[in-house]
C-alpha positions in Angstrom: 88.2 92.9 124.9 86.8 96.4 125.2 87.0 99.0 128.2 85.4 101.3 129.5 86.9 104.7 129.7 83.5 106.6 130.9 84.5 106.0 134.9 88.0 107.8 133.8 86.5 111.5 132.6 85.6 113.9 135.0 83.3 116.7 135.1 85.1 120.3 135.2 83.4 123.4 135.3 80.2 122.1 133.4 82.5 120.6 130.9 83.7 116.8 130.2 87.6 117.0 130.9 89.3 113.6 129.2 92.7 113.7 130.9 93.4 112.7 134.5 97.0 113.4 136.3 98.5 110.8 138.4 98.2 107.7 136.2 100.7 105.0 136.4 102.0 102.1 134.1 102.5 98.4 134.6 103.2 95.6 133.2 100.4 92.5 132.9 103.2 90.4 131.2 100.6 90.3 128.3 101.3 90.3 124.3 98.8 91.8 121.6 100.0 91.3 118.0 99.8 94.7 116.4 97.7 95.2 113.0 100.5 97.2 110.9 100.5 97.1 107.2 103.5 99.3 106.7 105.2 96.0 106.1 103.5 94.3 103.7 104.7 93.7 100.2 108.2 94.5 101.6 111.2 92.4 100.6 114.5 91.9 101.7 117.0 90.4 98.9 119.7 88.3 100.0 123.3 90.3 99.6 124.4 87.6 97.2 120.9 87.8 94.9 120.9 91.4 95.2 121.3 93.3 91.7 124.7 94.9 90.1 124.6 98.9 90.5 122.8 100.7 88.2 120.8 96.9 87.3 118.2 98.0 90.1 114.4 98.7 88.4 113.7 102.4 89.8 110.8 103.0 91.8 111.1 106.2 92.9 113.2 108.9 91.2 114.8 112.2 92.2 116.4 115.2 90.3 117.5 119.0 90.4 115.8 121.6 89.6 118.3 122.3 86.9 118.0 118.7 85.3 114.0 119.4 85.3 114.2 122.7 83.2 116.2 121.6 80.4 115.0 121.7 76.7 111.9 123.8 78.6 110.8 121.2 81.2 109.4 119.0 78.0 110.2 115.4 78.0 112.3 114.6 74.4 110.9 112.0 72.0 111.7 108.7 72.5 112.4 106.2 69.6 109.6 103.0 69.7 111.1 99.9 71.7 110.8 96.7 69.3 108.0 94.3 71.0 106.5 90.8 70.9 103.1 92.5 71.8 100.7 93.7 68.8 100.6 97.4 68.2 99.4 100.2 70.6 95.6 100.0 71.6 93.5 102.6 69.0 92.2 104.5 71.5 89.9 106.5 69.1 87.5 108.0 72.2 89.4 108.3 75.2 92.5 107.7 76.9 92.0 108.0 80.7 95.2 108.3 82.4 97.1 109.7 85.6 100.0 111.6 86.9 101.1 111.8 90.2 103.6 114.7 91.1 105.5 112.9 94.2 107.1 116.3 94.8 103.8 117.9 96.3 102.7 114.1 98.1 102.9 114.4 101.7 102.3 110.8 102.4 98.7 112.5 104.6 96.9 109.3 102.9 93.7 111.2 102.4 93.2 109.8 99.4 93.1 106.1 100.4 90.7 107.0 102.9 88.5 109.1 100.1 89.1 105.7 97.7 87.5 103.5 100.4 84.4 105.7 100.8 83.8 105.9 97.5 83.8 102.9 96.2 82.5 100.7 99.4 85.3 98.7 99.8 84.9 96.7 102.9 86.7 97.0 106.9 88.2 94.0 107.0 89.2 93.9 110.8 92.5 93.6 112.7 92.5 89.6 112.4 92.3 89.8 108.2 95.1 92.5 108.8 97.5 91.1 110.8 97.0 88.1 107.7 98.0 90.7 105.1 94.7 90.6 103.8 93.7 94.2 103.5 91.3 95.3 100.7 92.6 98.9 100.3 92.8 99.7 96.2 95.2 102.3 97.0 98.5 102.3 99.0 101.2 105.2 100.5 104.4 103.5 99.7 107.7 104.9 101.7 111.1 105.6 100.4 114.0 106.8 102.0 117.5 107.9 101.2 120.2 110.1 102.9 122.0 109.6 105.4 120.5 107.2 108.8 121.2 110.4 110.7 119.2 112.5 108.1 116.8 111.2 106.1 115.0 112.1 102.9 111.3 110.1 102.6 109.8 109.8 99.4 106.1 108.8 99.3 104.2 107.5 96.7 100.4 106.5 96.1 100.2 103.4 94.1 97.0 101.8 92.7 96.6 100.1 89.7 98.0 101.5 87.2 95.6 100.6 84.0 98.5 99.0 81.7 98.1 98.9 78.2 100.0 95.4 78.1 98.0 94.4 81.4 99.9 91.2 82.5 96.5 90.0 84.5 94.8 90.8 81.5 96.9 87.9 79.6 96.3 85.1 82.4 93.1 85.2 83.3 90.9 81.9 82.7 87.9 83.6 82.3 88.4 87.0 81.0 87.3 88.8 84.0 89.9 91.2 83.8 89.9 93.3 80.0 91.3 96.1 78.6 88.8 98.8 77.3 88.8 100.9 74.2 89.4 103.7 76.3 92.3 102.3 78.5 90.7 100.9 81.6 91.9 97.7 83.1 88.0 96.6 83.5 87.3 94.0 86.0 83.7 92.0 85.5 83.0 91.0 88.7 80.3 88.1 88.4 82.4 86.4 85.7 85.3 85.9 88.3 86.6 82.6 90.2 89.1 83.6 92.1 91.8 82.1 90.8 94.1 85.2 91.8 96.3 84.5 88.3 96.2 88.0 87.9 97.6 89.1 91.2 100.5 87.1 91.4 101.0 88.1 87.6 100.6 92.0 88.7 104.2 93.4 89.3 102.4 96.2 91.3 100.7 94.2 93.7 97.7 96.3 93.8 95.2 93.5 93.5 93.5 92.4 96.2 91.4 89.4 97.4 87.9 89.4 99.0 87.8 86.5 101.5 84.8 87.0 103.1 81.7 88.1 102.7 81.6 90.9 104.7 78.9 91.8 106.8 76.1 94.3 105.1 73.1 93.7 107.6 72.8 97.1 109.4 70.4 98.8 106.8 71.5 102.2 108.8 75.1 101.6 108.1 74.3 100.2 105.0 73.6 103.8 103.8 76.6 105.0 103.8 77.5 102.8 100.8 77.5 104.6 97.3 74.6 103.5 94.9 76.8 103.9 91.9 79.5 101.2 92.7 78.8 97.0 93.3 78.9 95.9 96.3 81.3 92.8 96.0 80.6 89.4 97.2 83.5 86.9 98.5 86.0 85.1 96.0 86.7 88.5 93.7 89.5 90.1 92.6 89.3 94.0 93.4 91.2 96.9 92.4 90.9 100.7 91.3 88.9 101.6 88.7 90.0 104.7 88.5 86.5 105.9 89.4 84.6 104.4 86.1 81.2 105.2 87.9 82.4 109.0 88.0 83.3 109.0 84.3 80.7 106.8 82.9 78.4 110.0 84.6 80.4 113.0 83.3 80.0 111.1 79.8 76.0 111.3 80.6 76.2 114.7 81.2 78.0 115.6 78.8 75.7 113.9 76.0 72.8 115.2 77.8 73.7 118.6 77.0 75.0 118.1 73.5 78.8 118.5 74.1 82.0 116.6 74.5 83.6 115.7 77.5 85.7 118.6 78.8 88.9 118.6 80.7 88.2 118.7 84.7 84.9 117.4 84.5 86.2 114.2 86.2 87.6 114.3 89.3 88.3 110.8 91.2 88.0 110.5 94.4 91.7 110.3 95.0 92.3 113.9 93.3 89.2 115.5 94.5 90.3 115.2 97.9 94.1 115.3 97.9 94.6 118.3 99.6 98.3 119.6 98.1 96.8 118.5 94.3 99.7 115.8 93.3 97.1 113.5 91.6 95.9 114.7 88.2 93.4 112.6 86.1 92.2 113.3 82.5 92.2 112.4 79.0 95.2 111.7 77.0 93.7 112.4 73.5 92.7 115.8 74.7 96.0 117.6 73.7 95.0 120.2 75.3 94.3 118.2 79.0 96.4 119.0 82.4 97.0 115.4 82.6 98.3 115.4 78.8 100.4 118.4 79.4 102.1 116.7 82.7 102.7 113.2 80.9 104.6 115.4 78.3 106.8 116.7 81.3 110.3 116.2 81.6 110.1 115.0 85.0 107.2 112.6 84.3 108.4 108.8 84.4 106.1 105.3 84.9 107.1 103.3 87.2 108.7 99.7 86.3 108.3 100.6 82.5 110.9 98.7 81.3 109.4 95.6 81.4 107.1 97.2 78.8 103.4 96.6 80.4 103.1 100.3 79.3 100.9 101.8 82.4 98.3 104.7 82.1 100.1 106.1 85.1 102.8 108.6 85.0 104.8 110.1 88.1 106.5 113.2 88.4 109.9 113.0 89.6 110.7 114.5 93.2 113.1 117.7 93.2 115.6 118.3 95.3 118.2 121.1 95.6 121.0 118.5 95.3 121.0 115.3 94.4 123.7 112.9 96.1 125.9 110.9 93.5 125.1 112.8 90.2 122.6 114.2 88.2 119.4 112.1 89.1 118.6 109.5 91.4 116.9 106.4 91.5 115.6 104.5 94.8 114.2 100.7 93.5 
C-alpha cells in the first residue's frame, strides 16, 4: 500500500524543499519481503561436491599487463579440438559476434536498462520478482576476489551468447529456437510451446519465461514500445537477439545505396549506450572489423568454452597490476 509524501514537503522561499529535520524511526513489528535479484542463479556447492583445484570451469579471468602484451597482444593459434558435432557453420555472409572488455565494465547496468527499452521486454512487478521470474535478456553478474578485508569485484554483462553448437537449439520439440547462416541463435516466437527444454539445457541461463500476459491496454504507454520488435504473448521463451531488428535495417540501408555492410554501422543497444565502450559488436568475416580485431586479442577468452558450444561471444580478460597466485587467474 502506497503513501502519500505530498503533506511531508514544504514550501521554502517559492521553492518545493523535499527534506524535513526532526524525523524519527520506529518499529511497526512489520515484515516486507524484498524484490532482489542479485541472488538469483547463484549456487552454493557442497564442500564435499566441490571440484579439485584447477578442475573449476572459469568464469571470469584476470591477468597482468605483462602476460597481455606477449607475442604483440595477439592471441596464438590454437590446434582444432576433435568433436562429435559436424563441421563449423559456413558462414559465407555474416558472422555477427561480440566482445566484451570486462576491464573497462563498471557494473553501471546501463545497458540492461537500454536492452529493455529497446526491445519492449515487459515489467514484471515485485511479486513475479521475488519468484525469480524476471524477464531481463541481459544480466550484471559479480565476482569477487582478494582478500574479505579488500576486495577486487569483477563484473560482467551476460546475455545469450549465440552458440554455434546451441544446446537449446538441439532440444527443442518444435524448432523454435535455430541457428542462422549468419550466427544468430533465432527464436520464432509463434512456433513456441513453452516447454522451456531450452532453458534448462542453456548453461548460461539467459533464457527466460513469459508467464503472463502482460498488460498492453494504456495506448499512451503503449507508445513507448518500439515498432520494429514483437510484442510477446505468454508461454514464450525470450532472449537477446543481439538486436536483429537493428541489423536486419543496416542491411536495408546498405542495399539501398548499393554497398556492403560496413563496420560500425550496427550498434545494439547494449553498446550504443554503454557509456565506458566495453561492448563491441560487428562482423567476424570482416577481417578488417573492431570486433574481429578484439576476438583475435590475447586477452580475449569465451566463457565456459570447454564444453565446446562454441559462443559468438568473446570477453576480454580483466588486468590487474598483480595477479595473486601466479601468472593469470581464474574466478568460476
Amino acid at each position: 500500500m502506497g503513501v502519500n509524501a505530498a503533506p511531508l514537503l514544504a514550501l521554502d522561499h517559492g521553492a518545493v524543499r523535499y527534506f524535513r529535520a526532526g524525523a524519527r524511526l520506529s518499529k511497526t513489528g512489520g515484515h516486507t519481503a524484498l524484490a532482489c535479484t542479485q541472488e538469483h542463479q547463484s549456487l552454493t556447492v557442497p564442500e564435499k561436491l566441490r571440484p579439485a583445484a584447477g578442475a573449476s570451469r572459469p568464469i571470469v579471468r584476470e591477468t597482468t599487463l605483462e602476460a597481455a602484451r606477449e607475442n604483440g597482444g595477439v592471441r596464438s593459434k590454437e590446434p582444432p579440438v576433435p568433436e562429435l558435432w559436424p563441421p563449423d557453420h559456413p558462414f559465407t555472409t555474416h558472422h555477427w559476434a561480440m566482445v566484451v572488455d570486462l576491464n573497462a565494465c563498471n557494473g553501471c547496468a546501463a545497458c540492461v536498462v537500454a536492452c529493455q527499452a529497446e526491445n519492449n521486454i515487459p515489467v514484471v512487478g515485485k511479486d513475479e520478482m521475488r519468484r525469480k521470474r524476471e524477464m531481463h535478456w541481459m544480466r550484471i553478474d559479480r565476482y569477487y576476489s582478494g582478500s574479505p578485508e579488500n576486495p577486487l569485484v569483477a563484473h560482467q554483462p551476460m546475455f545469450c551468447q549465440q552458440c554455434d553448437n546451441a544446446p537449446c537449439e538441439t532440444v527443442c520439440p518444435v524448432l523454435a529456437t535455430t541457428h542462422s547462416d549468419e550466427g544468430l541463435n533465432q527464436m520464432t516466437y509463434n512456433r513456441c510451446i513453452g516447454t522451456r527444454y531450452c532453458a534448462n539445457n542453456c548453461p548460461y541461463k539467459v533464457r527466460h519465461f513469459n508467464w503472463f500476459e502482460y498488460s498492453r491496454e494504456d495506448r499512451l504507454a503503449n507508445l513507448v514500445l518500439n515498432p520494429d520488435v514483437t510484442v510477446r504473448s505468454r508461454g514464450v521463451m525470450e532472449k537477446c537477439t543481439f538486436c536483429v531488428q537493428r541489423i536486419q535495417d543496416a542491411k536495408i540501408e546498405a542495399k539501398r545505396k548499393g554497398r556492403p555492410v560496413h563496420d560500425g554501422d550496427i550498434r545494439t543497444a547494449c553498446q550504443q549506450t554503454c557509456p565506458s565502450k566495453a561492448i563491441v559488436f560487428g562482423d567476424l568475416n570482416d577481417k578488417e572489423s573492431e570486433v574481429a580485431r578484439l576476438m583475435d586479442n590475447r586477452r580475449r577468452y569465451k566463457v565456459l568454452e570447454e564444453i565446446n558450444v562454441k559462443p559468438g561471444v568473446g570477453y576480454l580478460k580483466i588486468v590487474r597490476p598483480e595477479v595473486a597466485g601466479g601468472e593469470e587467474k581464474e574466478n568460476g
